[in-house]
KOLTINU-84630 format. One record per residue (C-alpha): residue number from 1; residue in one letter; z, y, x. Coordinates in nm, 2 decimals, always signed. Each point is the difference from the previous one (the first is absolute). Example, Ala and Ser with C-alpha at 12.3 -4.5 7.8 and 13.67 -1.06 7.14 Angstrom:
  vexvex  zake      up   north    east
       1     a   +0.78   -0.45   +1.23
       2     s   -0.07   +0.34   +0.14
REM end
This chain:
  vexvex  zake      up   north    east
       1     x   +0.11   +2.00   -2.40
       2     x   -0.20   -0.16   +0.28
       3     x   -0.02   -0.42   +0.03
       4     x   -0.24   -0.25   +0.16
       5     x   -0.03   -0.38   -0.16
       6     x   -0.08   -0.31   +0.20
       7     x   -0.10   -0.36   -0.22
       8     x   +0.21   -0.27   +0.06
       9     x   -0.26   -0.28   +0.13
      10     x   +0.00   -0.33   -0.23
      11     x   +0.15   -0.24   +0.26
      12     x   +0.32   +0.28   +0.10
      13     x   +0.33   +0.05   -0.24
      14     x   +0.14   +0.31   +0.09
      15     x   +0.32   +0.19   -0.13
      16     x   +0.17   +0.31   +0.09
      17     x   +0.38   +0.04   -0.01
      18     x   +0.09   +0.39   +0.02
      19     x   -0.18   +0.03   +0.37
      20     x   +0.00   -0.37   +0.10
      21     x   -0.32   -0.15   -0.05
      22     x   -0.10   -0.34   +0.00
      23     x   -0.29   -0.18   +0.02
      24     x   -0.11   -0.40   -0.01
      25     x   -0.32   -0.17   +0.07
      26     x   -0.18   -0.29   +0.12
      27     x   +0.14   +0.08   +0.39
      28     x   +0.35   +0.06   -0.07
      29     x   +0.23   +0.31   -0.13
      30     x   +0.06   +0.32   +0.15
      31     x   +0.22   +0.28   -0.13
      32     x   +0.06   +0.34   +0.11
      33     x   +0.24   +0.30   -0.04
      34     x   -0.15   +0.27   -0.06
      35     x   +0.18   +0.33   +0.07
      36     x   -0.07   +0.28   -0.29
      37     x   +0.16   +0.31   +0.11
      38     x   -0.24   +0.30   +0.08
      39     x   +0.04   +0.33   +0.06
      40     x   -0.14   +0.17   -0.34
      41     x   +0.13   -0.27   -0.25
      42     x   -0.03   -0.38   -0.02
      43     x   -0.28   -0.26   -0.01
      44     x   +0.06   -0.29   -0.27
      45     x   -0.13   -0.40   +0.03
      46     x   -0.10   -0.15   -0.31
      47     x   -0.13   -0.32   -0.13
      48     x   -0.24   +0.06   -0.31
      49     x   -0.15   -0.26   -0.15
      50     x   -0.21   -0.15   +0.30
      51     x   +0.02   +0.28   +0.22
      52     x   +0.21   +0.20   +0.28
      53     x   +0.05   +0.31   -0.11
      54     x   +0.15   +0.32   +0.27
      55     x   +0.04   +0.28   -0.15
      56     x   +0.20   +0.35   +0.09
      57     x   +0.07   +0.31   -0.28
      58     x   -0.09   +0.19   +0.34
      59     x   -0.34   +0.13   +0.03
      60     x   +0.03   +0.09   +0.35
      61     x   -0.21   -0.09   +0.31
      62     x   +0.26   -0.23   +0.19
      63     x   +0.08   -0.19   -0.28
      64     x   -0.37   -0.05   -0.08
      65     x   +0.01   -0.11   +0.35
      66     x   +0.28   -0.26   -0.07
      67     x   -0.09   -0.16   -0.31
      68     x   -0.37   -0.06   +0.14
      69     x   +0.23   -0.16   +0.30
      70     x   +0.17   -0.22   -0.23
      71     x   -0.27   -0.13   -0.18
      72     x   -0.14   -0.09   +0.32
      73     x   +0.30   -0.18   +0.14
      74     x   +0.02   -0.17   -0.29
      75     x   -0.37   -0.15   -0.02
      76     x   +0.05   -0.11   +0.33
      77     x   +0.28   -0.17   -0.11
      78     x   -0.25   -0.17   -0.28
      79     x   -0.27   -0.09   +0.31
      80     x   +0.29   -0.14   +0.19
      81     x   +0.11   -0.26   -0.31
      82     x   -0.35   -0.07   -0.04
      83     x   -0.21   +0.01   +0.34
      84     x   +0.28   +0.05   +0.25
      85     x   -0.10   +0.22   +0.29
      86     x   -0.17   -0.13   +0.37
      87     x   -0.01   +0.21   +0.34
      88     x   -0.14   -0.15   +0.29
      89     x   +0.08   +0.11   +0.33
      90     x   -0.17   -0.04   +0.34
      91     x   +0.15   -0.01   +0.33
      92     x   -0.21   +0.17   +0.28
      93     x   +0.03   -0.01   +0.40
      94     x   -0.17   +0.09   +0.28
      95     x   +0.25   -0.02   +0.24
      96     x   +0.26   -0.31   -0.04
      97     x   -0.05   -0.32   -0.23
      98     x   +0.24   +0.05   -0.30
      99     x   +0.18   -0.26   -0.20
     100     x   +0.10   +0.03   -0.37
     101     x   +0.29   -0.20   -0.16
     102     x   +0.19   -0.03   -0.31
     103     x   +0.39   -0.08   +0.03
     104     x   +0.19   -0.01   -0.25
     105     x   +0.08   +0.35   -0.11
     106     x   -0.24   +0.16   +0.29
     107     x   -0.32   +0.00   +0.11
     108     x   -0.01   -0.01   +0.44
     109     x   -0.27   +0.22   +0.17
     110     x   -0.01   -0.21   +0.31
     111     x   -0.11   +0.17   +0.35
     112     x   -0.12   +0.28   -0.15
     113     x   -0.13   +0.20   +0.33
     114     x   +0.17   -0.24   +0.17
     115     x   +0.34   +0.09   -0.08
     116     x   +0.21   -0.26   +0.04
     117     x   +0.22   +0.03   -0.30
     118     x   -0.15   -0.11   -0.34
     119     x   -0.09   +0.34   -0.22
     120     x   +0.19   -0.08   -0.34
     121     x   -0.12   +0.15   -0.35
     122     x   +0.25   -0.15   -0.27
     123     x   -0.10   -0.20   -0.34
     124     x   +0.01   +0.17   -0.32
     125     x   +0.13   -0.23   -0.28
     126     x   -0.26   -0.11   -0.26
     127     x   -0.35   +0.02   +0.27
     128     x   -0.14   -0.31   +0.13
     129     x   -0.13   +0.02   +0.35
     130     x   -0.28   -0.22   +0.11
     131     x   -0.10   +0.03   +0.39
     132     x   -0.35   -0.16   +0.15
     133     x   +0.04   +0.08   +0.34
     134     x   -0.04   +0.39   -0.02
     135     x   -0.13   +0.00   -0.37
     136     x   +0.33   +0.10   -0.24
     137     x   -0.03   -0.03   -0.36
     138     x   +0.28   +0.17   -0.22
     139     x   -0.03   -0.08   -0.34
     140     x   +0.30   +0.08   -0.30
     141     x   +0.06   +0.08   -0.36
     142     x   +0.16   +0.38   +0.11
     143     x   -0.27   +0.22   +0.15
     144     x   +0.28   +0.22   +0.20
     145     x   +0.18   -0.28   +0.15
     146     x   -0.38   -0.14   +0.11
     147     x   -0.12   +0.31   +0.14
     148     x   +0.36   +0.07   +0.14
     149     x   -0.02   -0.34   +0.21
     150     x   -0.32   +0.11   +0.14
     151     x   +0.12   +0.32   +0.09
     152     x   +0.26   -0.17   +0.21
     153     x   -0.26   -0.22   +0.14
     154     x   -0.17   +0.28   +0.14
     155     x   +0.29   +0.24   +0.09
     156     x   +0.13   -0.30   +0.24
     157     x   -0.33   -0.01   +0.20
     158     x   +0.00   +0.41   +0.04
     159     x   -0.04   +0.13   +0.36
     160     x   +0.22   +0.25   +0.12
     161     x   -0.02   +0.16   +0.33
     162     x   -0.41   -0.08   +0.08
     163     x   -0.36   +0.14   -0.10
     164     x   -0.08   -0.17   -0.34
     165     x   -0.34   +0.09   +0.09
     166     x   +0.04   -0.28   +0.29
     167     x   +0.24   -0.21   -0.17
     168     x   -0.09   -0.08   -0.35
     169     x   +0.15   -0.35   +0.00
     170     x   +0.21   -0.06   -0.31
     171     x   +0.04   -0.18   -0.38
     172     x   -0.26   +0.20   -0.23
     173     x   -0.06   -0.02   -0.35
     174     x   -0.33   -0.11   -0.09
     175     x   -0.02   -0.02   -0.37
     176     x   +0.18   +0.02   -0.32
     177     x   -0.07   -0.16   -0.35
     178     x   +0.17   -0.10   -0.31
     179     x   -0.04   -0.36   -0.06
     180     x   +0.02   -0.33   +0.24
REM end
């Protein structure tokens, strides 16, 4: 039998419902489905006491793999709770002035290479986006909704068609930190 434990941090209830687990902090509350099925047997979530345990009857390599995946899922879910997760993001030119804006459910690349119609990357629910002028700062409880949202951030400014060497204009992530 192979399992890995993580301590449940003093200011975070957790509990685990067959695969469902849910945690509650200072930040807010976060659960997450966890799907257990694996090729060479299953992989079982347990609260003990004050810890996580993830455990598998299978000693094989992928499911090693997986439980030391969960565990890690799963303290990011304790950071997130506790800390909550920042990414800042810069927006570079050397060609055409760009204007960031936030509207309602999307965030506006305006005259990006001097296109004349706004580049759009859409919100993800639960990520606060603060823009100074070309400085973004993403900051949420879920660290794969935050790092999602920057991803689409960048993916909106991506230049098809001409030498990146020339044209490195674009939204780039600068740094990324747990805490605000």
């Amino acid at each position: 039998m192979y399992f890995e434990e993580i301590d449940i941090p003093k200011e975070v209830s957790a509990e685990v419902i067959g695969s469902l687990v849910k945690v509650k902090g200072p930040k807010g509350e976060l659960s997450r489905n966890f799907e257990l099925k694996t090729v060479k047997g299953s992989v079982k979530i347990e609260k003990i006491e004050n810890k996580i345990r993830v455990s598998s009857e299978s000693e094989n390599r992928k499911v090693k793999a997986l439980v030391g995946t969960l565990i890690a899922h799963i303290r990011n879910m304790f950071i997130g709770v506790t800390k909550g997760f920042t990414y800042k993001l810069r927006g570079v030119y050397s060609h055409f002035p760009f204007n960031i804006k936030v509207e309602n459910d999307k965030v506006l690349i305006q005259n990006f290479l001097g296109e004349r119609t706004p580049r759009i990357a859409e919100r993800v629910e639960g990520v606060e986006i603060k823009v100074d002028g070309l400085e973004i700062t993403l900051t949420g409880m879920d660290k794969e909704k935050v790092g999602l949202m920057a991803s689409r951030l960048e993916q909106a400014t991506r230049i098809t068609g001409r030498d990146r060497r020339t044209f490195q204009d674009g939204i780039y992530l600068i740094s990324a930190s747990e805490g605000e």
